[in-house]
C-alpha positions in Angstrom: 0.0 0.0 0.0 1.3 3.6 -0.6 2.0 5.4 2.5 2.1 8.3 0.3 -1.6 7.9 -0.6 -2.8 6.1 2.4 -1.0 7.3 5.4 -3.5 5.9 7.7 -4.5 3.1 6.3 -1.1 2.0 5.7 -0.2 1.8 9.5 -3.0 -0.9 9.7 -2.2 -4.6 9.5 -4.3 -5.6 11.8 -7.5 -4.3 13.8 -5.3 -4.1 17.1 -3.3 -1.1 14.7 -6.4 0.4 14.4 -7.5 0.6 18.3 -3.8 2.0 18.7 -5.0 5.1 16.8 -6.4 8.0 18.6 -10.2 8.2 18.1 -9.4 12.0 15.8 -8.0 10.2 12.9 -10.7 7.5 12.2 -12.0 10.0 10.0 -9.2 10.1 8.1 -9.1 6.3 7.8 -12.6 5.9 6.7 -12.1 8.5 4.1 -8.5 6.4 3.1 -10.4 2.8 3.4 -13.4 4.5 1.2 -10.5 5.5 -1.5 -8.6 2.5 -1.5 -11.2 0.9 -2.3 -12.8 2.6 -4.6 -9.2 1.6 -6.8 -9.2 -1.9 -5.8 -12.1 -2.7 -7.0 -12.4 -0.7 -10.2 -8.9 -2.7 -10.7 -10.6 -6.3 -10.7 -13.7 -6.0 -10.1 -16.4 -7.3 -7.5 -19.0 -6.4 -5.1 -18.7 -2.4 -4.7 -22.0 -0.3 -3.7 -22.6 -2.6 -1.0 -18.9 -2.2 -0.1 -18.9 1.5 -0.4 -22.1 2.2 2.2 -20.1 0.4 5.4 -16.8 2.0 5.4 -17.3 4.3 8.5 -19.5 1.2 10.3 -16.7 -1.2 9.8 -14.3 1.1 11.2 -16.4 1.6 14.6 -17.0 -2.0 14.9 -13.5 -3.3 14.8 -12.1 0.2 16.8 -14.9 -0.6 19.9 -14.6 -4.4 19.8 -11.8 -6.2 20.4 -11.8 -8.9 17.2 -11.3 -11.9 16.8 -11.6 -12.2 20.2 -15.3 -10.6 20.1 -17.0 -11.9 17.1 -18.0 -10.3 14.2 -20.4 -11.6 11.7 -21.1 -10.4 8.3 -24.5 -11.3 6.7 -24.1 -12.5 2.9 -20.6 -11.1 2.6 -21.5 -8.6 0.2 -20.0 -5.6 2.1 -16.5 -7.2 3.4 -14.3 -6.2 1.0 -13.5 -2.9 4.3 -13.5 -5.8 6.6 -11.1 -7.8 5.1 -8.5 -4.5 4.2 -8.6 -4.1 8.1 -7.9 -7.3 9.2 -4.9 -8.4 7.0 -5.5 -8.8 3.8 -5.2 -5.1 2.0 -2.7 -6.6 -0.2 -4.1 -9.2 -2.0 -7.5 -7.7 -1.9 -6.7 -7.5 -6.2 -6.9 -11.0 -5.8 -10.4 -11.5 -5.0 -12.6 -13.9 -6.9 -9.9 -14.7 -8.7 -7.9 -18.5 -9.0 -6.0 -18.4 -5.8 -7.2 -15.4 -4.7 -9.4 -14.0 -1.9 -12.7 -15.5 -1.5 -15.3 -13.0 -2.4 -17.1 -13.5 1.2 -15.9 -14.0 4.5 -14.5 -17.5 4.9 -13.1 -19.2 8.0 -10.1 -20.9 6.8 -9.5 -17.6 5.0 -8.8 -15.4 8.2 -9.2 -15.8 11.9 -11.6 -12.4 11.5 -14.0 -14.3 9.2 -16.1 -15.6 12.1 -18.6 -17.7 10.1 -18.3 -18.2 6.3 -21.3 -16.7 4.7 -22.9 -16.4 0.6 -26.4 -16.5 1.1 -27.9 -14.2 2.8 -29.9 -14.0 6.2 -28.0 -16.3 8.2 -25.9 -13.9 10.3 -28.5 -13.5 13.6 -28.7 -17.7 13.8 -24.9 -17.7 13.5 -24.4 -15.0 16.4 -26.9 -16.0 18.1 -25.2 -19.6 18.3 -21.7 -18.2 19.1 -23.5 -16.4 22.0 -25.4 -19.0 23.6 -22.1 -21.3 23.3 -20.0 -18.6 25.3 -22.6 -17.8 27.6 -22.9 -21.2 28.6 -19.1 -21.7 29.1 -18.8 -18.1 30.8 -16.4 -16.6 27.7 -17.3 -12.5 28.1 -16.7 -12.1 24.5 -19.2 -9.5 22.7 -20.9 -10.8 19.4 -22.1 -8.4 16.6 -24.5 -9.6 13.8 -24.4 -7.3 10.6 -27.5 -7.7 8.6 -28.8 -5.6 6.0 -32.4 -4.7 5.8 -32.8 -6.2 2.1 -31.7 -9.6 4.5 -34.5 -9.1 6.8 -36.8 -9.9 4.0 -36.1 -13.4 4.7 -37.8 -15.7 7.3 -34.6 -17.0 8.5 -33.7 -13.8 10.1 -37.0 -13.5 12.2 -36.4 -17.0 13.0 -33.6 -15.8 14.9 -34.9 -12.6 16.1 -37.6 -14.8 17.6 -35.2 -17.0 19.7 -32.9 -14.7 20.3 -35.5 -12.6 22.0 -36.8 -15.6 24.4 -33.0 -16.9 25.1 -32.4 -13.4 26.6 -28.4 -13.9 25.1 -25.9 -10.8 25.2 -25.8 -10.4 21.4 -25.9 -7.2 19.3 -27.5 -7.3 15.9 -26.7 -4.2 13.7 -29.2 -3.3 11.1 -27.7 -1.9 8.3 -30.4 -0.2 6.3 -29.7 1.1 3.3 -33.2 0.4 1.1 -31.6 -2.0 -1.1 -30.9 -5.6 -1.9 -29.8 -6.3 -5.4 -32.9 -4.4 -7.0 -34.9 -1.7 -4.7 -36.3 -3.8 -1.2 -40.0 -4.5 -1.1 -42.1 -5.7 1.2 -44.3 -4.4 4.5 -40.7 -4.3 6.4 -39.5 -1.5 3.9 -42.0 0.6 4.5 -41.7 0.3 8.4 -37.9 1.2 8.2 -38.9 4.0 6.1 -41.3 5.0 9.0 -38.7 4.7 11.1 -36.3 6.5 9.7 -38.8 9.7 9.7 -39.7 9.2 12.9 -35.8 9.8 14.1 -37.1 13.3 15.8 -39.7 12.3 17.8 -37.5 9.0 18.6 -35.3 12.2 20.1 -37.8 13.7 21.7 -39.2 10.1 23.5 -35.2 9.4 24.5 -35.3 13.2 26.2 -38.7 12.4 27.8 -37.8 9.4 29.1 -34.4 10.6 30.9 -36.6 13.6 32.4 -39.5 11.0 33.7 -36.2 8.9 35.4 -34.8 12.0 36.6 -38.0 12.7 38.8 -37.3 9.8 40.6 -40.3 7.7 39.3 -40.2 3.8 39.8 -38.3 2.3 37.4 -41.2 -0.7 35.8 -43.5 2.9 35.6 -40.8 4.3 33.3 -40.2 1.2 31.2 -44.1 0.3 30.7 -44.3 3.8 29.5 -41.4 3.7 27.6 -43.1 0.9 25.5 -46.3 2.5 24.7 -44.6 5.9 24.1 -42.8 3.8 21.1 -46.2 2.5 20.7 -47.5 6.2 19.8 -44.4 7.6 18.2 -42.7 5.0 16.3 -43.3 1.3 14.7 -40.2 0.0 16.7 -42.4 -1.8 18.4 -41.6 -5.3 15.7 -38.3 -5.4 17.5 -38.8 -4.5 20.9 -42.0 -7.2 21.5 -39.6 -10.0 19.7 -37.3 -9.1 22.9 -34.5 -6.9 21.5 -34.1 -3.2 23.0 -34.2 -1.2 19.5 -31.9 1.6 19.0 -32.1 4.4 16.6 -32.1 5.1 13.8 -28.8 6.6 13.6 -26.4 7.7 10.3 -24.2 5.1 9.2 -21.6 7.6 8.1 -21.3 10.1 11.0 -18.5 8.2 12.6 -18.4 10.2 16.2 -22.2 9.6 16.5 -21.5 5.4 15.2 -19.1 5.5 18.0 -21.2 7.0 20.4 -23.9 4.6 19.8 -21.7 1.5 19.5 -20.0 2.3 23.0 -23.4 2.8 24.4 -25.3 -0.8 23.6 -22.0 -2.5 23.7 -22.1 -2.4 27.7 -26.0 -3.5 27.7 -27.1 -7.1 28.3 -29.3 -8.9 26.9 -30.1 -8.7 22.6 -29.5 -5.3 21.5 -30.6 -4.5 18.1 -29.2 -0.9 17.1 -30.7 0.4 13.4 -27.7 2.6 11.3 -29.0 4.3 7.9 -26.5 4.1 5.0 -26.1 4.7 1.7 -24.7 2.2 -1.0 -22.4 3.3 -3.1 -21.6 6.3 -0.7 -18.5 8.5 -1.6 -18.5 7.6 -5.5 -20.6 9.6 -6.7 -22.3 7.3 -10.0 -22.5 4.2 -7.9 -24.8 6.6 -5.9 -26.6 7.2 -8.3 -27.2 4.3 -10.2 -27.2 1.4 -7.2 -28.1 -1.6 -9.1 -25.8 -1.6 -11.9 -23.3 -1.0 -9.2 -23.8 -3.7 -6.8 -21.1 -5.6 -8.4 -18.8 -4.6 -11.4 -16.1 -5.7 -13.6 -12.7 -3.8 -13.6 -13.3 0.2 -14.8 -11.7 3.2 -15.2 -12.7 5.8 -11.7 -13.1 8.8 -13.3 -15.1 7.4 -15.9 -17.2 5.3 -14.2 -18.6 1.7 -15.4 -19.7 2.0 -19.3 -21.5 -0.2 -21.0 -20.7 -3.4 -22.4 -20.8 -3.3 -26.7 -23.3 -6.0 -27.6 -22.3 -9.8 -27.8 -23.5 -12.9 -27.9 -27.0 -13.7 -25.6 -26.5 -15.3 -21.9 -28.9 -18.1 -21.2 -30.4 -15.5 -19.1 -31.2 -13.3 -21.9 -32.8 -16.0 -23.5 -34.8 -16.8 -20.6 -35.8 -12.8 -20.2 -37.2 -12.7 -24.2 -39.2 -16.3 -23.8 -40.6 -15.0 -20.7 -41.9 -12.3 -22.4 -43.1 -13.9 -25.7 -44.9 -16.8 -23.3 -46.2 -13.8 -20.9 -47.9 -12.1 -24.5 -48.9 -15.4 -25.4 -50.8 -16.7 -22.2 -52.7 -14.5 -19.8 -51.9 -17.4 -17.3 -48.1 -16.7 -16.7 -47.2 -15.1 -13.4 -43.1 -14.4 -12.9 -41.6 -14.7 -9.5 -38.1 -14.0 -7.8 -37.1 -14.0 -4.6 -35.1 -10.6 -4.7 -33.2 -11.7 -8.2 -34.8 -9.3 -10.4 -31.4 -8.6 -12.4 -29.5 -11.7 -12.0 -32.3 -13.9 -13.1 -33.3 -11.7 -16.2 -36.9 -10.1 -15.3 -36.1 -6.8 -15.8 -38.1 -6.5 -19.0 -41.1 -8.6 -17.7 -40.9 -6.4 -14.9 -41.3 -3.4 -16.7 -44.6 -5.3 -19.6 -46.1 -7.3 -16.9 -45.6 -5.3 -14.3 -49.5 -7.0 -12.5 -48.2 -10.5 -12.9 -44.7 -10.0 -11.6 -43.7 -10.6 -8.1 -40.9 -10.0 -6.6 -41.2 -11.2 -2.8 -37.7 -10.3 -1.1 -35.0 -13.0 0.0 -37.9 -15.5 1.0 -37.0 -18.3 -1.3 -39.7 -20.8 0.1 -42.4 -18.3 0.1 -41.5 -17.5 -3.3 -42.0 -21.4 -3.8 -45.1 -22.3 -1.9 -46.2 -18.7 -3.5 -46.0 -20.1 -7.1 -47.9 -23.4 -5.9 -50.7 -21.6 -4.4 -50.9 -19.7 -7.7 -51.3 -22.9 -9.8 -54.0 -23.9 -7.9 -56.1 -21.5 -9.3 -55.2 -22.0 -12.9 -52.1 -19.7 -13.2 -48.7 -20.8 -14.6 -46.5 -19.4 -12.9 -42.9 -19.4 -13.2 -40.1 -19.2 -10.8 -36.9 -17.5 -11.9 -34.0 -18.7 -9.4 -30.5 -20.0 -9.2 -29.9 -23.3 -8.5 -28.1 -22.5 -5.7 -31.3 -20.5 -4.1 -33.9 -23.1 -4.9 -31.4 -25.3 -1.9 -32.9 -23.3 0.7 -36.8 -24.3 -0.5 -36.5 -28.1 -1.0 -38.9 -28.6 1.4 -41.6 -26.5 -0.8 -40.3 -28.1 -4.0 -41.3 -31.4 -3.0 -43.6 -30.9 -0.6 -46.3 -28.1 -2.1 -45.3 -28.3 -5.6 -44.2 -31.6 -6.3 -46.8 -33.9 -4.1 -49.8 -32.0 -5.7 -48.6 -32.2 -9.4 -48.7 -28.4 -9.5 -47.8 -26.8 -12.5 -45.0 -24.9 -11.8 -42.2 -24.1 -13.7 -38.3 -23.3 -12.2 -36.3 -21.6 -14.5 -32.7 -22.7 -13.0 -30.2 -19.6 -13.7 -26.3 -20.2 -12.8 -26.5 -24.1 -12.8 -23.2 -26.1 -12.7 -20.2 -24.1 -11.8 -20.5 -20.4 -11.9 -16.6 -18.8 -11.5 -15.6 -15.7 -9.6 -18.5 -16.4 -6.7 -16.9 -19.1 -5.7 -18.9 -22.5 -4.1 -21.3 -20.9 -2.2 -23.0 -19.9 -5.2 -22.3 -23.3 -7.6 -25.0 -24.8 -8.7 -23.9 -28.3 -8.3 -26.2 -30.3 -7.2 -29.9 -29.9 -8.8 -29.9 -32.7 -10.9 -29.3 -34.9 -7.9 -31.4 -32.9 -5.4 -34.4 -33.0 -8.1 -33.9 -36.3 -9.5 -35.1 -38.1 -6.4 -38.6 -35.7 -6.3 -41.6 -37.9 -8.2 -43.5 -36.4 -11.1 -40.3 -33.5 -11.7 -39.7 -33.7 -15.1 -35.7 -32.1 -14.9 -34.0 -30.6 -18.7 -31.1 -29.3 -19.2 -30.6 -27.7 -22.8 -27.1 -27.4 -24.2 -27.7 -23.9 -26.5 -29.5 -20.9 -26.6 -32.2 -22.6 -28.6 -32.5 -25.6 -26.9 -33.3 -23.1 -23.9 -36.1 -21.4 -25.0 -37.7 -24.9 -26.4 -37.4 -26.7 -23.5 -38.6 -24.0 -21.3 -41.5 -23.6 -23.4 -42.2 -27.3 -22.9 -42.0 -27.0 -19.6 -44.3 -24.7 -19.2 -47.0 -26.2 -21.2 -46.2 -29.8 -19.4 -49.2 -29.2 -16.7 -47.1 -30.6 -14.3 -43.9 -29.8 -12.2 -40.9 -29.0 -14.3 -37.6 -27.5 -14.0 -35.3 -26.4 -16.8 -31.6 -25.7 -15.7 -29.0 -23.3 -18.1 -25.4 -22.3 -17.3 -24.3 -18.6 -16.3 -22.6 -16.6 -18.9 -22.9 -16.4 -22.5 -24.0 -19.4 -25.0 -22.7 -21.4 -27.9 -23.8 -18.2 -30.8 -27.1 -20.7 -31.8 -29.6 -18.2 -32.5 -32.8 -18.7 -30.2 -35.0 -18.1 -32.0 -38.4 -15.8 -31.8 -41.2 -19.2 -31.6 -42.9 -20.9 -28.9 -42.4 -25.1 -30.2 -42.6 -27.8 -27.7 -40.3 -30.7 -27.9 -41.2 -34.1 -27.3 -41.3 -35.3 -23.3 -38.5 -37.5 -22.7 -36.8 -37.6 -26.7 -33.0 -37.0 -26.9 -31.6 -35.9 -30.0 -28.9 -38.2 -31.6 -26.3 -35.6 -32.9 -23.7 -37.5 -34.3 -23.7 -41.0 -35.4 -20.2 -43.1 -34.6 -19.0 -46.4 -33.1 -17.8 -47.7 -30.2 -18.7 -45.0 -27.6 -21.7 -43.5 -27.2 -20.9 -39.7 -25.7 -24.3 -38.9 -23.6 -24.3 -35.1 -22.9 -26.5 -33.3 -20.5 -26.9 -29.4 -21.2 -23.7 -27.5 -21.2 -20.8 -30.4 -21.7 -22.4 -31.3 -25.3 -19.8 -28.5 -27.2 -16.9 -29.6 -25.2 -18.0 -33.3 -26.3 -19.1 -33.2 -29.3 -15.3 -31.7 -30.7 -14.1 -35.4 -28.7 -16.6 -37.2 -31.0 -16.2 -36.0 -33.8 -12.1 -36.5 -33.4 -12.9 -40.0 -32.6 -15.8 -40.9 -34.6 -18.2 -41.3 -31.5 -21.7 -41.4 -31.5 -22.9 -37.6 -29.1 -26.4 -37.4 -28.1 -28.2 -34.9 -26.8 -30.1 -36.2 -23.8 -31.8 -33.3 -23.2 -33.7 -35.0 -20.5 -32.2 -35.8 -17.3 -35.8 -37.0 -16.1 -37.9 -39.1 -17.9 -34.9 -40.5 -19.9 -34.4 -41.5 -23.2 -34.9 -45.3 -22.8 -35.8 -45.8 -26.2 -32.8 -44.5 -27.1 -30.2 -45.4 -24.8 -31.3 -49.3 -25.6 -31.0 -49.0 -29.6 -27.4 -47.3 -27.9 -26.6 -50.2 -26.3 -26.9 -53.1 -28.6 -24.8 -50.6 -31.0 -21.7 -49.7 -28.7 -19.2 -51.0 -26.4 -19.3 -48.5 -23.9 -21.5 -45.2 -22.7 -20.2 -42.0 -21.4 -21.9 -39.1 -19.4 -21.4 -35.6 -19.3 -23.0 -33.2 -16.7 -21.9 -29.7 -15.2 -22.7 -31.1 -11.8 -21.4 -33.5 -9.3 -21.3 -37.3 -10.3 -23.1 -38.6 -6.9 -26.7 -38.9 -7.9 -26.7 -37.1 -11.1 -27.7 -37.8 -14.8 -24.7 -40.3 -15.0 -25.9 -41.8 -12.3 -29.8 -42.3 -13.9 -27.9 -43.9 -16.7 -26.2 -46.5 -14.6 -29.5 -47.3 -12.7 -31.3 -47.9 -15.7 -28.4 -49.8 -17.1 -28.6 -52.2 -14.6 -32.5 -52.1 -13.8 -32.1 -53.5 -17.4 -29.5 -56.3 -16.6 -26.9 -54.6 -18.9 -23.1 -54.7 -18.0 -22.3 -52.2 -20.6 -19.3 -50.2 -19.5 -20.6 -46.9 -18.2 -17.9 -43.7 -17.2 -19.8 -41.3 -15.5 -17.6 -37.5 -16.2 -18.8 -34.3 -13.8 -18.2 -32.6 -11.1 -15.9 -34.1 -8.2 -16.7 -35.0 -4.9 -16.0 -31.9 -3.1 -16.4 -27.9 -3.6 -14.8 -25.7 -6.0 -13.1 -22.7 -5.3 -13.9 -19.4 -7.2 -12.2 -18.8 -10.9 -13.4 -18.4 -14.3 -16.1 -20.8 -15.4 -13.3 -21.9 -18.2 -10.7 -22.9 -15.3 -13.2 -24.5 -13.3 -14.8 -26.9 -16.1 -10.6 -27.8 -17.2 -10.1 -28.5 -13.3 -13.1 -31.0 -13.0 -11.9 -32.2 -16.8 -15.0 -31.1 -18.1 -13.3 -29.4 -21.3 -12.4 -31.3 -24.5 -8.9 -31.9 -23.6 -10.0 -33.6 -20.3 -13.1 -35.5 -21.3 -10.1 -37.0 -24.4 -7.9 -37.6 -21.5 -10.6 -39.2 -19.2 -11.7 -41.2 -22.4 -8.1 -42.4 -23.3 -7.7 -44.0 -19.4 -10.6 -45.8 -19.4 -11.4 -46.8 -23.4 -7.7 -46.9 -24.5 -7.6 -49.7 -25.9 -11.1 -49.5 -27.3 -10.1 -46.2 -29.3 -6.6 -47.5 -30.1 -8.5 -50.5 -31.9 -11.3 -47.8 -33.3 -8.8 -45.6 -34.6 -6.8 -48.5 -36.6 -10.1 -49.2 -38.5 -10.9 -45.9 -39.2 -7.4 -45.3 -40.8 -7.7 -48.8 -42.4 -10.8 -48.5 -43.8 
């Protein structure tokens, strides 16, 4: 770090640097942190507006509280790019999302600091509240501090905590970092009580001053409290907070540091759950991420005094192809309904949004509401549609099987970011629907391998009238051109894309480019399965009296996967043709490109060749001697 342009912030290696410092310069760390980041990020890229609004918050929390020691918990992870320049890392902070580099979220193995490893969101008040009830109970006097942004409290999970956190009666602080925004703009009955909290700051003021006066006249302290609760009662909706058990605090600015400080010192020394409400801004300090707070949630390298600009048009992401069907299908039949839980941008609704604005929902970080939602809707004759990552629809498996899936609803689940997505690292891979779907009854589970596969399996799925899920990559696709139609394919019909001999290459989705340049080097049979769920029996039997071996192919882990519904079929059928079954190790894949991921797990040409050449070597050494002798 320069010392020239940091002079502050290059004294700190560590938060106990930081508590050296007399309380007059934090400002002029903040301001340093604020700036150093600002170029660290528009260097490589990552999460930034997030980033940006908690600059002045992280430097009160680790100045008051003496981490690791007192634990500090981030929710999501979205804004700890300050966190981690504080607590070691300032150098390699370049590095993040990239191979070998930082995590993009707070990891334990990363960094003492990191208390709990986080990537989806909501899960920092059960994570304190654990941590406190553990050193309660073995008489540790550490302080804990829960972060959570208000676009977090959407989600049940975090009144799930609230709740028991309130009842155990722990010593915990939660910190609720409103700022008004998730991803997209928050929504919801809780945003419009934060707001009325936030304009209700004066007469909190004025209920604080009357309150110290009542105490003052010497009047029994249960009087003063019982009118302390229905004084918040008549001036402010704080009351959510305080009957779940947590004394509420504030709201205060998230960027007046002395006031932060103030506050911080204050419900530091009270027992019991504490929750203490800071208003911030995302993006705060730079001045178009300000302005413009969703397209600067997260960014890609860019020039500072230019600001992000926009990308020159390229090839369609599945996602766009998933945006322009939804659209055509929404013009097409009254019936569709779009929902997302809080994934409005990532997940490619923008547009439907904006046409169908009475038959789009977007129902916060609720993930199983947004599930059970969609059921409920198909009851009475809607189709609805449920735009979510793969890695999301983890956290409502109970819904998918239970209210969707049991009743033959349907409902269709548009699966964005399947198989390995890059820079966000495991937490956000989606590598495990196949296998987490493939056990539900009456799921029918596709998985198309280019742009216009996409849009005509997702089409089918829709008009199924039962359960359906259709899973597509992150990032850009192969250049097929969608199309503008809305065809149906045949339920449970592969596509035979190559004829060969010997080995039959059996591709699900994304794996079928990377195969089919092996095939058509070897002279292999490639199929498009299409289908992870029903199979291609049909298919795969002609297959088998005509080749020696089968291969599979799938951008998700091998335990329980498509591969794994060939092998069960294979030997449901007494078959003992050799089956190798190519995806996704056993174990969790660090963040790098989607390229460098799918070459590690020897999903790309050269390792499926390799992977074919160890097991069939002797099968293509004989193969290739025909070919060449005719």
């Amino acid at each position: 770090m320069d010392a020239s342009l940091y002079p502050h912030l290059a004294r700190i290696a560590a938060p106990a640097d930081l508590r050296r410092m007399p309380e007059t310069e934090l400002p002029a760390v903040a301001d340093e942190l604020r700036r150093f980041l600002i170029a660290s990020v528009a260097s490589s890229g990552g999460h930034f507006g997030a980033n940006l609004g908690v600059v002045e918050l992280t430097v009160a929390l680790h100045y008051l509280f003496d981490t690791p020691e007192d634990r500090l918990v981030w929710d999501v992870g979205h804004q700890g790019y300050p966190h981690k320049i504080l607590t070691g890392r300032a150098a390699r902070i370049t590095s993040i999302k990239q191979k070998d580099g930082l995590a993009p979220f707070p990891r334990r193995d990363e960094s003492p600091y990191d208390a709990f490893g986080v990537g989806h969101s909501s899960t920092s008040v059960s994570a304190a509240l654990g941590m406190a009830l553990a050193a309660q109970r073995k008489g540790d006097a550490r302080k804990i501090v829960a972060v959570i942004g208000d676009g977090a409290m959407t989600a049940g999970m975090a009144y799930e905590a609230l709740n028991h956190g309130g009842d155990a009666e722990p010593d915990l602080l939660v910190v609720l970092n409103d700022n008004g925004m998730s991803i997209s703009e928050n929504v919801g009955g809780l945003t419009r009580m934060l707001a009325r909290l936030l304009v209700s700051r004066r007469l909190n003021a004025l209920r604080e001053r009357a309150k110290r006066a009542m105490s003052r006249r010497g009047l029994m302290a249960r009087f003063v409290k019982r009118w302390e609760e229905h004084a918040k009662g008549m001036f402010m909706p704080s009351t959510l907070f305080e009957e779940l058990g947590f004394h509420y605090s504030g709201p205060i600015d998230g960027h007046d540091l002395p006031q932060l400080l103030h506050s911080l010192r204050t419900v530091r020394t009270l027992p019991g759950p504490q929750l203490l409400h800071v208003i911030t801004t995302k993006g705060k300090g730079y001045a178009p991420a300000e302005q413009a707070q969703i397209e600067y949630h997260a960014v890609g390298p860019f020039d500072p005094a230019r600001g992000v600009q926009p990308k020159a048009p390229g090839k369609a992401t599945y996602t766009d192809v998933f945006s322009d069907w939804l659209c055509d299908m929404a013009a097409a039949d009254a019936r569709l309904m779009g929902i997302t839980p809080a994934m409005r941008e990532g997940s490619g609704l923008v547009r439907f949004s904006r046409e169908f604005p009475q038959r789009y929902f977007d129902v916060g970080i609720a993930e199983q509401h947004a599930v059970t939602l969609a059921a409920g809707m198909a009851c009475e004759g809607a189709r609805p549609v449920v735009a979510i990552y793969s890695t999301f629809l983890q956290r409502a498996y109970d819904q998918l099987v239970h209210d969707v899936a049991l009743q033959n609803l349907p409902v269709l689940f548009a699966i964005d970011r399947a198989g390995v997505v890059g820079p966000d690292g495991p937490t956000h891979a989606g590598s495990f629907d196949f296998s987490y779907a493939r056990a539900v009854p009456n799921l029918t589970i596709m998985a198309p391998s280019d742009e216009r596969e996409c849009r005509l399996l997702l089409s089918t799925g829709f008009h199924l009238g039962g359960p359906a899920l259709v899973r597509y990559p992150r990032g850009v696709g192969t250049g097929v051109a969608a199309g503008q139609d809305l065809a149906t394919a045949p339920v449970g019909k592969a596509v035979l894309r190559r004829r060969g001999r010997a080995l039959a290459l059996l591709a699900f989705g994304a794996p079928l480019a990377a195969a089919g340049r092996v095939a058509e080097a070897f002279d292999l049979t490639l199929v498009d399965m299409r289908f992870v769920k029903p199979l291609d029996t049909a298919l795969l039997a002609e297959l088998a009296r005509s080749h020696e071996g089968f291969v599979s192919l799938e951008d998700q882990v091998v335990a329980g996967g498509a591969g794994s519904a060939v092998g069960e079929w294979l030997h449901a059928q007494g078959l003992a043709l050799p089956l190798l079954q190519l995806g996704l190790p056993d174990r969790f894949l660090e963040h790098a490109s989607r390229e460098q991921l799918l070459a590690e797990a020897g999903l790309d040409a050269a390792g499926i060749e390799a992977a074919l050449r160890r097991r069939f070597g002797a099968l293509l050494e004989t193969h290739t001697r025909r070919q060449q002798t005719g």
